[in-house]
N, C-alpha and C positions, 0 to 999 in steps of 0.2 A: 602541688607546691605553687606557689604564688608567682607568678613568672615577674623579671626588671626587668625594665627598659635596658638597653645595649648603650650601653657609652658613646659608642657611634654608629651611625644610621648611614643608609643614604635615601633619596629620595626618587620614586619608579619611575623608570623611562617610559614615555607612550607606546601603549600597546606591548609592554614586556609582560611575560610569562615569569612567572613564581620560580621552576628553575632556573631562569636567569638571573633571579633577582636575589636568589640566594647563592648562586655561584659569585656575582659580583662584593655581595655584602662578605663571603666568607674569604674575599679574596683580600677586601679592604680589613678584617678584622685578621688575617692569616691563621683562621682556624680553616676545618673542613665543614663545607656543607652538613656535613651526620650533626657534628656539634652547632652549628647554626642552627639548626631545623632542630635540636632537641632546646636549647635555651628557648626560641620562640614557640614550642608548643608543640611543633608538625612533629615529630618521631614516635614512632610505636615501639612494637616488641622490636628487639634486636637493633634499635636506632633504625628503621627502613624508617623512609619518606615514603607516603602512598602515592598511588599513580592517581589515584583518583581523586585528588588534591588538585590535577590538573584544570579536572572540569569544573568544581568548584570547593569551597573550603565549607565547613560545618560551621556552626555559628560561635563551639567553642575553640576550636583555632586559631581561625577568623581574628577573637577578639584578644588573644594569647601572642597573634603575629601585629595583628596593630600597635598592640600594648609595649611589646618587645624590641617590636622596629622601628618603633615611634612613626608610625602610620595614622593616615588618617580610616574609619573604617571599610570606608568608599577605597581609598585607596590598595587597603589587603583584599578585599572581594576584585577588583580589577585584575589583577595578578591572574587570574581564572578566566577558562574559559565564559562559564558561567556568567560572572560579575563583568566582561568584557564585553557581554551582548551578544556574544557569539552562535546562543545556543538558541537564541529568535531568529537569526538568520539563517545557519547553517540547519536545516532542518533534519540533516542523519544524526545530528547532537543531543538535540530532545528527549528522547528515550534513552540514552546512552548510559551506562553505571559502569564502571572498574572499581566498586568497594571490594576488597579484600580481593582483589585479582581476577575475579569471575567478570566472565561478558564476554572476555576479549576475542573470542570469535565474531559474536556477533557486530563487534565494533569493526574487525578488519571486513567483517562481508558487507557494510553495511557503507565504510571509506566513514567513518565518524571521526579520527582522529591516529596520528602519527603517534607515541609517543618517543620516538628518536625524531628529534627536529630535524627538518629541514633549515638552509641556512643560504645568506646573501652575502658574501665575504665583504664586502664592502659595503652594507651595511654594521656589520660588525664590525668594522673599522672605528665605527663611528664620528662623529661628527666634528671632531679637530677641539672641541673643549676640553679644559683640564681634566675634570671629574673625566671623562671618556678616554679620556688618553690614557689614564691611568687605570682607572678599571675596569674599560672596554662596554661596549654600547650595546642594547638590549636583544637580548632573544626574541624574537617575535612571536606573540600568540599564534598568530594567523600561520606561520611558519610549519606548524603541528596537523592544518587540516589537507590531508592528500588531495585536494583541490587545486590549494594555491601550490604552482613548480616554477613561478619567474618571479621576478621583484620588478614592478611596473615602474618603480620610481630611479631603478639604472637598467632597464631595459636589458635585462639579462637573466637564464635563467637561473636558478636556484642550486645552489650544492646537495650532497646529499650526504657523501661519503666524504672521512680525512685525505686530503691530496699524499698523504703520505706513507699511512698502511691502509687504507681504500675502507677501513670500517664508519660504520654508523654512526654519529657522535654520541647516542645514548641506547645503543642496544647492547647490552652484555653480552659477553661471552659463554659457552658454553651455556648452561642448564640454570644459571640466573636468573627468579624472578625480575619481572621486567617492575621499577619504580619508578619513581619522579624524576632520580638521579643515579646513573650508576659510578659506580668509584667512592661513592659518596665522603670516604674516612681518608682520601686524598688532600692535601694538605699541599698551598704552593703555588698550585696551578690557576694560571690566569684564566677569565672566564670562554675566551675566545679559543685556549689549548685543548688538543684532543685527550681525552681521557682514558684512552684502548689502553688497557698492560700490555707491554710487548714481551711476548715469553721468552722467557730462556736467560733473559737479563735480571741478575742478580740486583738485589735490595742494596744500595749505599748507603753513606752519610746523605746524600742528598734527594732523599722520597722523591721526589718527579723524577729522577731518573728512573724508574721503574716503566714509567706512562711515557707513551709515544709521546704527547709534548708536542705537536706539529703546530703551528698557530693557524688556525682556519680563517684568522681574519687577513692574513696576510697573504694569502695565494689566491690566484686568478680565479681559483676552484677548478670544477670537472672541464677537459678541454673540450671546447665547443660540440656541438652533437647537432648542429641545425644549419642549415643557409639561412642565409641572410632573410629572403624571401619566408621560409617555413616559420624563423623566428618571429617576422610581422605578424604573420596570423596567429600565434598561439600567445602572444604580446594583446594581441587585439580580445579573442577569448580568455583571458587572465583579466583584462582591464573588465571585461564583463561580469567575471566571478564577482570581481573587489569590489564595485558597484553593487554587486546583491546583497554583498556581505556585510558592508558597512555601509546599508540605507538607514538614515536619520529615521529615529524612532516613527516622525511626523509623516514620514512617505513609503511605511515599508507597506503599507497595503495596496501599492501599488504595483508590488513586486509578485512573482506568478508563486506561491508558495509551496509546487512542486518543480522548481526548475532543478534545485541539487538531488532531488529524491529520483529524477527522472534522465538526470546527465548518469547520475551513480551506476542505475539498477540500468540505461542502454548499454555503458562501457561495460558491464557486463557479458551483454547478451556482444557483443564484437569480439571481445576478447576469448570467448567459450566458442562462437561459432566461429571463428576466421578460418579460411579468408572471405569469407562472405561479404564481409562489411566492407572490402576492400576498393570498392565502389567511391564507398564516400570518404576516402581518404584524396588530398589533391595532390600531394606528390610523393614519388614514388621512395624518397629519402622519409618523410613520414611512414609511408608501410611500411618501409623496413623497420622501423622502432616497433612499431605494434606488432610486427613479425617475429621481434627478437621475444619480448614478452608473451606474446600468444604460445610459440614452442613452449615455453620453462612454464606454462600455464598445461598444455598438452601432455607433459612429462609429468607433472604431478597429479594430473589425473590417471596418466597412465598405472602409475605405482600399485603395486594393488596392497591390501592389505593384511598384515602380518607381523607378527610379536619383534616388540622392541620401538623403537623413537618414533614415532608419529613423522610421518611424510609430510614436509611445508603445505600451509595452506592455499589452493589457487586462489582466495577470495582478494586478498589484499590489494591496493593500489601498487604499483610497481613504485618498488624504490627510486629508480630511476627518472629523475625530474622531467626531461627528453622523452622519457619513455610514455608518461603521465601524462603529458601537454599532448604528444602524438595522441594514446587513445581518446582523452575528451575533447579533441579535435573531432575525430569522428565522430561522438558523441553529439555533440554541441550540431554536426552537419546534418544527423538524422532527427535531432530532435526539433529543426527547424522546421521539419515537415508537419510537425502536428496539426496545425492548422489548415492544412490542405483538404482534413474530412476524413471522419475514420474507416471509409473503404478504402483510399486510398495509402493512409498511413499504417492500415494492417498487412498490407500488402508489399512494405515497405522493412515492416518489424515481423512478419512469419513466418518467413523464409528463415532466418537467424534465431528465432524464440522455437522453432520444432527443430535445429541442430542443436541448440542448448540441449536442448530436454532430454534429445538422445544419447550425448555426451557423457550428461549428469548422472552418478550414480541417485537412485532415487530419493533417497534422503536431503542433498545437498538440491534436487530438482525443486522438492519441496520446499527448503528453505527459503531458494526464491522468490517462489511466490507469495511467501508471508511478509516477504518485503511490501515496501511503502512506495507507492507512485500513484501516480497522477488515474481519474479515470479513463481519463483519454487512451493512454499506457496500458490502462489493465485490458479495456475492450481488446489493442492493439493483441494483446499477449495472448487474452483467452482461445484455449483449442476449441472448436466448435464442428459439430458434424450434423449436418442436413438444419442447419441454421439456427441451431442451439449450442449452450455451452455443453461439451462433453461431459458425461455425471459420473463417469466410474472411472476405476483403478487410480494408483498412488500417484499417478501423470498424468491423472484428471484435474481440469482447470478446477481452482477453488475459488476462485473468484468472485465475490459479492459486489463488483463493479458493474452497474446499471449500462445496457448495451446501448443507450443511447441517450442523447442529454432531454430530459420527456419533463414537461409543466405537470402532468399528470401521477398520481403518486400510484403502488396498489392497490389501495384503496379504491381507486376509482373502477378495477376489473374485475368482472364478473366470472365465477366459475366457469359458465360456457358464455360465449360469444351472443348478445342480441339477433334472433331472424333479422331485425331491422339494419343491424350492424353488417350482418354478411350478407343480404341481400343489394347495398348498398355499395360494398367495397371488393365482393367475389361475385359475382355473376359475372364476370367476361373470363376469371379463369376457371372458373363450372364448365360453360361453355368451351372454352377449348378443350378443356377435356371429356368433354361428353362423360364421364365413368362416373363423376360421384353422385349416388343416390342419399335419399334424406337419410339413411342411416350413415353415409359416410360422411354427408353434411355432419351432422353432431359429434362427429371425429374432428372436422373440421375446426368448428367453433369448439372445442374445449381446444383445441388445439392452438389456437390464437389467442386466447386466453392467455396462458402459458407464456407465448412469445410475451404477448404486452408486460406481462408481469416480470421479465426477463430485462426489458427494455428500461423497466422504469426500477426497477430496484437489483437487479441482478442475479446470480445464481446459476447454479445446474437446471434443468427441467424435472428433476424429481422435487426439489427445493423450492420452484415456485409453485411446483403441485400442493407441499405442504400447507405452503401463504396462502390458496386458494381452496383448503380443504378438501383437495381432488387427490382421492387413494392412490395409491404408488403405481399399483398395478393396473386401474383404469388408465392412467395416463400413458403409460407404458404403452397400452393396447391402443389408445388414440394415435399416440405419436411411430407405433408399428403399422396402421392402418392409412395411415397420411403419408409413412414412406413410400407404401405399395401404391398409394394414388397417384400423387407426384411424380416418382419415376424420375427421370434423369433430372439436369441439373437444371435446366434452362425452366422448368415448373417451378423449381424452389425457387430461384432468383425472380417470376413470377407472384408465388407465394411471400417473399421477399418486402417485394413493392408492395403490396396489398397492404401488408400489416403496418409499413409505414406508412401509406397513406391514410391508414386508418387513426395510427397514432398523430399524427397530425390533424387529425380532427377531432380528437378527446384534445390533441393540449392547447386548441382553438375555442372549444367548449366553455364557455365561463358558467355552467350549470351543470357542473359532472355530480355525479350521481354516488354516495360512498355507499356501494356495494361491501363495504366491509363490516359498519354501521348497522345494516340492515342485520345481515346473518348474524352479529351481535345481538340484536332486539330480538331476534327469533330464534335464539338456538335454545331457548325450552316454552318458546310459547306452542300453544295447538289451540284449534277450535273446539269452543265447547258446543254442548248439547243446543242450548238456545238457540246461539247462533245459526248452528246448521238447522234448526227447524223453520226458522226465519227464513233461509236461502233455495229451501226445500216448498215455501209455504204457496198454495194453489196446487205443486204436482200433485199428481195421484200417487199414492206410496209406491214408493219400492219393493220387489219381490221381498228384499230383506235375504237375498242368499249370501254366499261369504264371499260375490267379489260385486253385490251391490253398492253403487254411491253411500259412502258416512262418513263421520265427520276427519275418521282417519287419514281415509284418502284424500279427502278436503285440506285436510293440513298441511300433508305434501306436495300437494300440484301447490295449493296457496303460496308456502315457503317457494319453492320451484320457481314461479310467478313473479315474486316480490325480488328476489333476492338474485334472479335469472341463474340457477344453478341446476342443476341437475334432479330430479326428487328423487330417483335411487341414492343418493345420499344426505338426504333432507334427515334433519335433529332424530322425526320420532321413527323414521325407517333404522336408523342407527340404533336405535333403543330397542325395537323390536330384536335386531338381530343380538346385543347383547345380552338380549334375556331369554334367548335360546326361541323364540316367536318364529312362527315361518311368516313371510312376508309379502309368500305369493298370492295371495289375495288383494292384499292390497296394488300390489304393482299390476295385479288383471284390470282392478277397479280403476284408476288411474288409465292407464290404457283408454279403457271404454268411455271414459268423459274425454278423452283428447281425439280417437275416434269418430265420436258421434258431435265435438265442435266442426271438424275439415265436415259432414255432411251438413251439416248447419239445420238438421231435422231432428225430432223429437224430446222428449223431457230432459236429459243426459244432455242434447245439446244447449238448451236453455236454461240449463245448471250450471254447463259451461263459462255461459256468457254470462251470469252473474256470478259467477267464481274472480270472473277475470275483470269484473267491476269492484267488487269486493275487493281484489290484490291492488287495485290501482289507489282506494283508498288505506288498503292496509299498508302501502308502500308510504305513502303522505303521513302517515301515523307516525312509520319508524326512522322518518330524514326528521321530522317536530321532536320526535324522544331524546328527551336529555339525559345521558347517563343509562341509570339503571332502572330508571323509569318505566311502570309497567305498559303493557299493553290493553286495553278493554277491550268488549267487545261491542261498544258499541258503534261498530263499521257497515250495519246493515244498509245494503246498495238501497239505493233513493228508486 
């Protein structure tokens, strides 16, 4: 049906929210919100107003609420979180959905949004003008995000609860879908009156006598909960929030764009582990708020589970404005440290992120981690054992957060480690350990492989096995045989330093090398016949047995060469084994030209060295190959 315009209007207060602007309009026309919100469009089945009207309005409501309220249509999207800007600043917002009721866990674990406002009584007071006198002054957007618990502009904290029967202004009672508005077919009520039904009190002539009726713009609110001193500083981190939140479109790239995703997911980690964090609280009237909140957090984990009403969720922000201010106090104190270096700020977030985890039933442990923060955050969190991230069970880090900030991409790592590379940057801890022989060498260097691919794009060590084409169980066996070497802790932190100062020299490198490129270009190329009679030309033949030099084996040590990988896993040893092939002839052959290079005597060794003159041009080939561009053969050594 065609919606009118309303006979009369009024026009939006700065920074009001949609339910306040329809509690005021239904208070000026003395209908109910239900019938306001059905004339301009917003009502579905049963007259509900959606909650998810909050975040933003669909384009035909939108133009239903403009039309009806004689809006402009800038001015009905404002009403919204959405159309408010809110949800470029506020980045737990972004992904956020309540269409048809669903999400809202993930919205209270996530602190995306209130939908029982918070409220400033004296800004509801509003501002001494007619229209505000009379129909009372705006709800605030901002009011709804569990961030903001003070009003910067009268320096006082925020309400939560009616001063009168201590309820929520817009959480229902009992087993009520939660919406835009509850009460909604209330009729009377000023927009600043509480809307709780008080039970037991009988229906009159006079509808608002039903509803507590309290006026929330007119009481002091909740009695103070802070000294003087506490209230400065959570006044001073509030004034920080509002700053982030309402940065001009023009300057918000200035702004750190994980700073709400990473105050969120720390007051977490305080609140689940306390009293741990109790460090960085600075006075002792602060812990107690976070103390009050941590127990009724402690309890609801405790509950265990069992048929009948669902146990409150620990995720949410504390209703409790004081309470709110207390933990992102804390918050805000630990996340100052980031910048100090992420050994230092792991050490700072570990201790509390492995109480969390123990705490957590495993699902909800999980949940965590598919939260949003910063990398800095993720390194801090990730569990790691013998200087990887841990790769198994359900309270295994999942983590794709890159363990260190690297110019270097994986691209740039090779399956195993260059001799030149570990000659360069392990030879003093070889040396102190006298133990590792070249076969544990080659433990080694696949094994720092591994790390750098860790460092620069993230993961478990199974995970960057995969990136790297190195089998599950080989890696497995390198990073078993590195533990045995290593030995206590003071080797790893050894091991440690190596691999960053190695990595410091890849992201110094202005000629790195994509080792990923490569094994690209050659994952189905081989040597042909020519070729190797070319590379072969002056020997005297080969016995021609089955673990003589040909161009098989050629192909593999070549790929091996080029690609610095392994040739037990080179393209056509994989093909062999898939086609059911034994392979141990070739891996003898192979052998015996890497062999008879270290004596640097007979025909195998000067097959060798033009094998390894060959790779150095077939390397040049495949950094030049664009695409899918094939390979030739014509790369016979000069």
């Amino acid at each position: 049906m065609e919606s009118r315009a309303l006979p009369r209007s009024l026009d939006p207060l700065p920074e009001e929210s949609l339910p306040g602007f329809l509690l005021r309009l239904a208070y000026r026309l003395e209908r109910s919100p239900a019938r306001i919100g059905m004339l301009c469009g917003l009502s579905t089945m049963h007259r509900r107003l959606p909650a998810d009207y909050l975040l933003a309005l669909p384009p035909q409501p939108a133009h239903a609420l403009a039309k009806t309220a004689r809006l402009s249509s800038t001015e009905a999207h404002s009403l919204t979180l959405a159309g408010f800007g809110l949800t470029s600043t506020y980045a737990p917002l972004r992904t956020t959905r309540l269409d048809h009721g669903r999400n809202h866990a993930a919205v209270r674990r996530r602190w995306a949004l209130n939908l029982s406002s918070r409220f400033c009584p004296r800004c509801l007071a509003g501002d001494g003008s007619p229209v505000q006198n009379m129909f009372g002054s705006a709800w605030k957007l901002r009011w709804h995000l569990p961030v903001v618990f003070a009003c910067s502009e009268h320096s006082m904290l925020l309400s939560s609860t009616c001063p009168q029967c201590d309820n929520l202004p817009n959480r229902p009672p009992g087993t009520e879908r939660s919406g835009l508005l509850m009460q909604r077919a209330a009729v009377g009520l000023h927009p600043a009156q509480c809307r709780h039904p008080v039970l037991g009190r009988r229906s009159t002539a006079a509808e608002t006598n039903r509803y507590c009726g309290a006026r929330l713009d007119q009481s002091p609110g909740n009695p103070p909960m802070m000294t003087p001193e506490d209230l400065d500083r959570v006044l001073d981190l509030q004034l920080r929030i509002d700053q982030n939140l309402f940065t001009p479109p023009s300057q918000r790239a200035r702004n750190d764009p994980h700073f709400f995703l990473d105050l969120v997911a720390i007051a977490h980690l305080i609140k689940f582990s306390w009293p741990l964090g109790a460090p960085l609280v600075r006075s002792a009237h602060l812990s107690c708020l976070i103390d009050s909140h941590a127990t009724t957090v402690a309890r609801q984990l405790d509950q265990p589970l069992s048929p009948g009403p669902r146990p409150s969720s620990p995720w949410p922000a504390p209703d409790v404005p004081a309470q709110c201010a207390a933990l992102l106090a804390a918050a805000a104190e630990l996340l100052s440290h980031r910048d100090e270096g992420d050994a230092e700020f792991r050490d700072r977030v570990q201790p509390m992120a492995r109480t969390t985890f123990e705490r957590l039933p495993p699902n909800q442990a999980a949940g965590f981690r598919r939260m949003d923060f910063s990398s800095v955050l993720a390194r801090a969190l990730a569990r790691k054992i013998n200087g990887f991230y841990h790769a198994g069970g359900h309270r295994g880090s999942k983590l794709r957060a890159p363990s260190r900030e690297c110019l270097f991409g994986i691209e740039h790592v090779p399956a195993m480690l260059p001799t030149a590379w570990s000659d360069a940057h392990f030879t003093k801890l070889r040396e102190r350990l006298g133990t590792i022989t070249d076969w544990n060498t080659r433990h080694l260097r696949r094994a720092t492989s591994l790390k750098l691919v860790e460092m620069a794009a993230g993961g478990t060590w199974s995970e960057c096995a995969k990136t790297l084409g190195t089998p599950w169980a080989t890696a497995q066996q390198s990073l078993r045989i590195l533990k045995r070497v290593l030995g206590p802790m003071e080797s790893w932190a050894e091991f440690d330093q190596a691999v960053e100062l190695m990595a410091y020299a890849l992201d110094s490198d202005t000629n790195r090398i994509d080792y990923a490129n490569r094994r690209r270009a050659l994952s189905s190329w081989h040597l042909s016949d020519a070729a190797w009679s070319e590379l072969c030309d002056g020997f005297k033949a080969f016995r021609g047995g089955t673990t003589s030099p040909n161009p098989t084996t050629a192909t593999a040590l070549l790929w091996a060469q080029v690609t610095q990988g392994d040739y037990l896993h080179s393209p056509i040893l994989h093909a062999f084994r898939d086609s059911g092939r034994d392979t141990t002839p070739v891996v003898a052959s192979v052998n015996q030209i890497v062999r008879a290079a270290y004596r640097s005597t007979g025909e195998k060794a000067l097959l060798a060295d033009r094998l390894e003159h060959y790779a150095s041009r077939l390397a040049r080939a495949c950094d030049q190959a664009q695409g899918s561009q094939l390979l030739t053969d014509s790369l016979i050594p000069e």
